[in-house]
TORKOL-286239 format. One record per residue (C-alpha): y negated, z negated, x negated. Coordinates in Angstrom, 3 decimals, padded with zeros to 6 digits. Layout:
residues N
((Y, Z, X));
...
//
This chain:
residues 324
((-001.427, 005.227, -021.297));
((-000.753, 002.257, -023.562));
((-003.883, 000.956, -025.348));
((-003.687, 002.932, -029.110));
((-001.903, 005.724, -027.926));
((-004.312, 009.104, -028.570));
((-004.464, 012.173, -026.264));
((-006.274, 015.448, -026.409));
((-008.231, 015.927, -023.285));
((-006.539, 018.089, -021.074));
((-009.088, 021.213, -019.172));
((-010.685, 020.671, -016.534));
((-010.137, 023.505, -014.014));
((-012.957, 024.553, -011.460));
((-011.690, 023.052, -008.174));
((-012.962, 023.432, -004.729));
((-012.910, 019.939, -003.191));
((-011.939, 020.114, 000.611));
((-013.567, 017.017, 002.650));
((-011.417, 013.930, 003.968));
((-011.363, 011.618, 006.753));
((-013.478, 008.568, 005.837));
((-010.956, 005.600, 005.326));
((-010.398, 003.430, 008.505));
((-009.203, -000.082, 008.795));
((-007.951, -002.595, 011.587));
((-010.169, -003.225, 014.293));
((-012.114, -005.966, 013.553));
((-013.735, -008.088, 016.283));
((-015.796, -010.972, 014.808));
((-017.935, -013.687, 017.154));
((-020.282, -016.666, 016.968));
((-018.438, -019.939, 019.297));
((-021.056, -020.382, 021.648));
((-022.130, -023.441, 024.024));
((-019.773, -021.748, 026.662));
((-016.903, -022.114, 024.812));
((-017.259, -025.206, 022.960));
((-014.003, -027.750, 023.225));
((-011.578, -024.342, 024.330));
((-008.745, -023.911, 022.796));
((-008.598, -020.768, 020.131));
((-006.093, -018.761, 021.911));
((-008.549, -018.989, 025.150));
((-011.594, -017.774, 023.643));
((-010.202, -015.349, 022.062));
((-008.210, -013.632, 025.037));
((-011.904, -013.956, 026.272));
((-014.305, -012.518, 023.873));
((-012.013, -009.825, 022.350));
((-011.497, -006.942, 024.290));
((-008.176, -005.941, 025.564));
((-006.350, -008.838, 023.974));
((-004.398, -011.197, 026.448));
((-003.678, -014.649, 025.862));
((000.004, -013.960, 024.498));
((-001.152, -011.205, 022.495));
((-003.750, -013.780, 020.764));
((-001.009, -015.973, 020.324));
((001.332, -013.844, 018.230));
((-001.972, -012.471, 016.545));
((-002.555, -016.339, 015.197));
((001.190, -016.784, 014.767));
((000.661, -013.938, 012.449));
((-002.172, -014.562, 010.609));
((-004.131, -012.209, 011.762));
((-007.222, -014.503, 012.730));
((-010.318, -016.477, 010.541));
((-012.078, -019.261, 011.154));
((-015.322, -019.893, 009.228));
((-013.375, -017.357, 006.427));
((-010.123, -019.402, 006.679));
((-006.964, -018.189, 008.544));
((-006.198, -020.161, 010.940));
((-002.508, -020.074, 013.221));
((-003.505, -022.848, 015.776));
((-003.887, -021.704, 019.275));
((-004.563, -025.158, 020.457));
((-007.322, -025.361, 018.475));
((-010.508, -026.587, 020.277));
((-013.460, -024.715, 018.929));
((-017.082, -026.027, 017.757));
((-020.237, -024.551, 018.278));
((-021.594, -022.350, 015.916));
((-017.954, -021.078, 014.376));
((-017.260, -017.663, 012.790));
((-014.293, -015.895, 014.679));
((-012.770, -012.929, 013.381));
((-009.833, -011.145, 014.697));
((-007.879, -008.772, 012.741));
((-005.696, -006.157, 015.017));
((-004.003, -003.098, 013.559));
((-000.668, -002.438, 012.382));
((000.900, -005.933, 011.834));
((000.092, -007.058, 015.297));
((001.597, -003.686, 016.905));
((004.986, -004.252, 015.110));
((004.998, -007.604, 015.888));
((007.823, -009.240, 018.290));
((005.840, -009.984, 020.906));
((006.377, -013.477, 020.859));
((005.680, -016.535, 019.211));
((007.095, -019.062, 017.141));
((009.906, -019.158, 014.218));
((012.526, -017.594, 016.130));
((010.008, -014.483, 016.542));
((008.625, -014.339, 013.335));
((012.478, -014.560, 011.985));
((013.357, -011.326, 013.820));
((010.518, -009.795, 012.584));
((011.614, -010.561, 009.260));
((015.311, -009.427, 010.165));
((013.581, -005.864, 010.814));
((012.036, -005.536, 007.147));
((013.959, -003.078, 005.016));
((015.249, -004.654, 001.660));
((013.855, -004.763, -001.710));
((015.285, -004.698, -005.011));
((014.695, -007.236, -008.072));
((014.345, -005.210, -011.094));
((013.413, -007.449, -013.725));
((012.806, -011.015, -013.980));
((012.481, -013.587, -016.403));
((009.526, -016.937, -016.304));
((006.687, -014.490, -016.207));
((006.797, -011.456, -013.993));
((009.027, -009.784, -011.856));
((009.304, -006.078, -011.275));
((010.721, -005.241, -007.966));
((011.455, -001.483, -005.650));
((009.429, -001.459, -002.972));
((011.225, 000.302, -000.225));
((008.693, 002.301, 001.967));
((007.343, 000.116, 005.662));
((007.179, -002.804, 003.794));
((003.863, -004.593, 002.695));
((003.126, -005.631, -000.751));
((000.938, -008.438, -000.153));
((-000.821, -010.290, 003.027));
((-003.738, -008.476, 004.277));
((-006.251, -010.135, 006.636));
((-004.332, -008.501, 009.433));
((-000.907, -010.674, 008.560));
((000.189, -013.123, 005.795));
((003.724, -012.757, 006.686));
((006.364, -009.935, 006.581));
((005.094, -008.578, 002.989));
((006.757, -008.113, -000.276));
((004.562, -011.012, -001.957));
((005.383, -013.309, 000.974));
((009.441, -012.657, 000.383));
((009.734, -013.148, -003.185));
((008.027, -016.857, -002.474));
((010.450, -017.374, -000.077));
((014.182, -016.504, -002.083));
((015.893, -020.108, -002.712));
((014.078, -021.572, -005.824));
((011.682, -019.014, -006.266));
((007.849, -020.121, -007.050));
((004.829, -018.366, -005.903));
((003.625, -014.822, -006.709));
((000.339, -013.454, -008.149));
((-000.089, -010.041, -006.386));
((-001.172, -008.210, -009.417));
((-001.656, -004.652, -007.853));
((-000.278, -003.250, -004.629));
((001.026, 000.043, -003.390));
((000.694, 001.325, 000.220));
((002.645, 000.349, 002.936));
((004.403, 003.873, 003.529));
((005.177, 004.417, -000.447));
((008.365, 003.576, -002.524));
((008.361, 002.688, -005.552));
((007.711, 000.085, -008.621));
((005.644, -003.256, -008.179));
((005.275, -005.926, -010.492));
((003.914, -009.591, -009.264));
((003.308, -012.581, -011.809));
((004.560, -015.822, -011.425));
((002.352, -017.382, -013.968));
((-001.551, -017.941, -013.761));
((-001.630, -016.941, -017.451));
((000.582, -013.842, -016.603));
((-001.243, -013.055, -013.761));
((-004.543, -012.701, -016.197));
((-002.944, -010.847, -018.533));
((-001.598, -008.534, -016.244));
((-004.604, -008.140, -014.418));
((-006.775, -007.347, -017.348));
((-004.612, -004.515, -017.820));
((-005.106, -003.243, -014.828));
((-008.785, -003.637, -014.841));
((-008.911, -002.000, -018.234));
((-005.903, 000.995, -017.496));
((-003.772, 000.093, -020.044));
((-000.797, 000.831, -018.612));
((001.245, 003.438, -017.637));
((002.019, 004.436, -013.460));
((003.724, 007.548, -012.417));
((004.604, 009.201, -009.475));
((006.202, 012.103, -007.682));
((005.151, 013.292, -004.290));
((005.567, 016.409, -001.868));
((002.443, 018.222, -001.823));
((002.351, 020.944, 001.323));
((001.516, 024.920, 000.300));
((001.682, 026.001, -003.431));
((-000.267, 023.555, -005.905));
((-002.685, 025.468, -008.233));
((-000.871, 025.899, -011.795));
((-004.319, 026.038, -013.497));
((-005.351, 022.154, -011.904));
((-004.208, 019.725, -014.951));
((-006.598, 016.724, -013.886));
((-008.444, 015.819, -011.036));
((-011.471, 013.737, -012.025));
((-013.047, 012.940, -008.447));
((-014.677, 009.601, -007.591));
((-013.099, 007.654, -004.441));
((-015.357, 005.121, -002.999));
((-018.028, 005.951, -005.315));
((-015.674, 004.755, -008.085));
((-014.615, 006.781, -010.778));
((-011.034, 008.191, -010.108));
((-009.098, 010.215, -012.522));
((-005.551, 011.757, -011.909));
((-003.163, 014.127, -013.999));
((-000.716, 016.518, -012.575));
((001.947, 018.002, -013.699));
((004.318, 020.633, -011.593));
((007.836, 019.616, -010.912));
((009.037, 022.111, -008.735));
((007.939, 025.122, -006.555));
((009.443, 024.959, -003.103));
((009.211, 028.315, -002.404));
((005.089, 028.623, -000.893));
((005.464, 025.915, 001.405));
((005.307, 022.907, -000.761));
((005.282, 021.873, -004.426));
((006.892, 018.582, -005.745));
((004.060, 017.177, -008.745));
((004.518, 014.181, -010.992));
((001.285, 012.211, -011.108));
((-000.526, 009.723, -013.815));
((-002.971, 007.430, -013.024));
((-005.486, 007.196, -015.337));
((-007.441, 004.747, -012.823));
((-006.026, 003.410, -009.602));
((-008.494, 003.456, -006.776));
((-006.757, 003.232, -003.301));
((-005.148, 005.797, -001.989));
((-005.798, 007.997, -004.887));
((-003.178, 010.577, -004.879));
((-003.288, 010.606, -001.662));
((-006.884, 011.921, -001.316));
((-006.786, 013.665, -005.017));
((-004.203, 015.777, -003.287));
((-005.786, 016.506, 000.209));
((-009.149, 017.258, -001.663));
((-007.825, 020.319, -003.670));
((-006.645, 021.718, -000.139));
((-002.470, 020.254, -000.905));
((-001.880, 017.137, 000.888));
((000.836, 014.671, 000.421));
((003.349, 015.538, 002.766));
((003.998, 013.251, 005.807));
((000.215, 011.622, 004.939));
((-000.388, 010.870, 008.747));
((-004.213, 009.686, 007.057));
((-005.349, 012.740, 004.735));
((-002.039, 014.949, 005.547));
((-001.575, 017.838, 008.356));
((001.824, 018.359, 010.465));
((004.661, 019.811, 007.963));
((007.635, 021.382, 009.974));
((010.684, 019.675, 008.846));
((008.715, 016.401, 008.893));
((009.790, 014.329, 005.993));
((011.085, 010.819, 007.206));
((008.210, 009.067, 005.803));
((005.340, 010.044, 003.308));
((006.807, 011.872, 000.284));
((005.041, 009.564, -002.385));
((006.759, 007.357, -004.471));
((006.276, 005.012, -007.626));
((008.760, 006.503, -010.381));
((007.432, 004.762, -013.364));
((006.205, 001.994, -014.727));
((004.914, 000.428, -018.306));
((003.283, -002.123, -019.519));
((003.083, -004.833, -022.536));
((004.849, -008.303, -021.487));
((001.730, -010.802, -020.959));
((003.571, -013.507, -022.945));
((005.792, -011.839, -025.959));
((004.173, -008.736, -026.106));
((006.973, -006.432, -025.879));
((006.514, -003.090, -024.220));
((008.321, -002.454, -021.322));
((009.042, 000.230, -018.960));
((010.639, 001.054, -015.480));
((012.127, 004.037, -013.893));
((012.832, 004.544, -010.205));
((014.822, 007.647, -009.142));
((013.116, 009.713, -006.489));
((014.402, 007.895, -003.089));
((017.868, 009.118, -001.337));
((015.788, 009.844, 002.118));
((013.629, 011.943, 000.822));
((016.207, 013.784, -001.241));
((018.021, 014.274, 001.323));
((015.110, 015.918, 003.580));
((014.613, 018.284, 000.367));
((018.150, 019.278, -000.202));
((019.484, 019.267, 003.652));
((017.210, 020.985, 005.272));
((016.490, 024.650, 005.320));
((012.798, 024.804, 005.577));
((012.039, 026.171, 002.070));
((011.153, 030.363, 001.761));
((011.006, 032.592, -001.084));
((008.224, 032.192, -003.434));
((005.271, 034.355, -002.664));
((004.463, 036.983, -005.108));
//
């Protein structure tokens, strides 16, 4: 909601909250350089203290960016290493889908295996892009490369991106960076303060409850507040919603919906199996408002709901008559 604009709260219906897998990260190994290992090179002492990890395999996680030095990434296997350093390695999805080699060549093929994004809107200050679903928006301390952030930099004459917000890795949908510090402030404010609008549509499994309007639930200990709308019935077995952030906690449709006992469909975190599986998670980010940070003009953005997923809905014959 834009700031000014007035609602009438909408009821809050009595829901029974279902519980959810606690949110898991990489696999984080993190180490103190001792005496032992003083004047070895990175790559070394890592294949050493982290379990499981071979020398190669610590040499594409570096080449990735997936390792920290005394809180700074560091790519150098050569390195020699000082007593008393901070190690951390970051392992989890970057490094699996990782060519498992090193150097430009690898990283290039990597980047050959990204699917594409689309520039929506651009001018000095921002610029509003499609994120197609398996690709990163930003670096994360398991990789600075292959992400959405990272490829806008990199177009021919392009400048550096603020990563303003960020939507999750196996979503679609509408992103918008800065490419000013003043825009990025702006912007970020915004955010910070909800004053903006963000809407999606997902595939929930099993019949969503017509009498749940808003789902006011806390994720993270945070408040987190959600409205839903129904779209479509899909017979019993599933119900496409349109969803409005009021706040944006992470993943918060995602567990809004597995909470109330209707999980986003092909959610391999919160979800359960769905029988035809969707091609990837049936969430994406439809629309998106806000004021321009430098003129002040209100803008908006509309993404259509993705062709793979419309054509799991419309191709397959998985749907049944609506129970009575």
């Amino acid at each position: 909601m834009m700031r000014g604009e007035q609602s009438s709260p909408a009821p809050h219906a009595a829901i029974d909250l279902l519980p959810c897998a606690p949110m898991t990260g990489p696999n984080r190994v993190a180490f103190k350089v001792g005496d032992a290992d003083v004047g070895r090179r990175l790559d070394q002492v890592l294949a050493a203290r982290v379990a499981d990890l071979s020398r190669r395999q610590a040499r594409v996680l570096l080449d990735i960016g997936g390792v920290f030095v005394d809180g700074r990434r560091v790519k150098v296997a050569s390195r020699p290493m000082h007593a008393g350093e901070e190690v951390v390695a970051v392992m989890g999805g970057a490094l699996a889908r990782a060519t498992k080699k090193t150097g430009r060549a690898a990283r290039s093929a990597d980047e050959r295996q990204l699917p594409a994004f689309t520039v929506v809107f651009e001018d000095d200050d921002i610029v509003v892009v499609e994120k197609p679903a398996g690709l990163l928006t930003a670096p994360t301390p398991e990789s600075d490369r292959n992400n959405l952030a990272d490829l806008l930099k990199r177009r021919p004459g392009a400048v550096p991106v603020f990563v303003v917000h960020r939507i999750d890795l196996e979503t679609s949908g509408l992103v918008v960076f800065a490419k000013t510090a003043d825009a990025n402030r702006e912007l970020s404010h915004r955010f910070r303060e909800h004053d903006l609008e963000r809407a999606y549509l997902a595939v929930v499994a099993g019949a969503f409850r017509a009498d749940i309007k808003v789902i006011d639930r806390p994720v993270a200990g945070r408040r987190a507040v959600t409205h839903v709308e129904i779209r479509e019935r899909l017979g019993d077995r599933a119900t496409v919603v349109a969803c409005r952030l009021e706040t944006g906690r992470t993943h918060q449709i995602r567990l809004h919906m597995a909470e109330v006992g209707t999980p986003v469909i092909g959610d391999a975190r919160y979800g359960r199996p769905f029988s035809p599986a969707p091609p990837r998670m049936a969430l994406h980010a439809t629309r998106l408002g806000f004021v321009h940070p430098r003129t002040g003009a209100p803008l908006a953005f509309e993404s259509p709901w993705p062709a793979d997923l419309q054509k799991w809905l419309t191709e397959t014959l998985w749907r049944n008559s609506v129970t009575q």
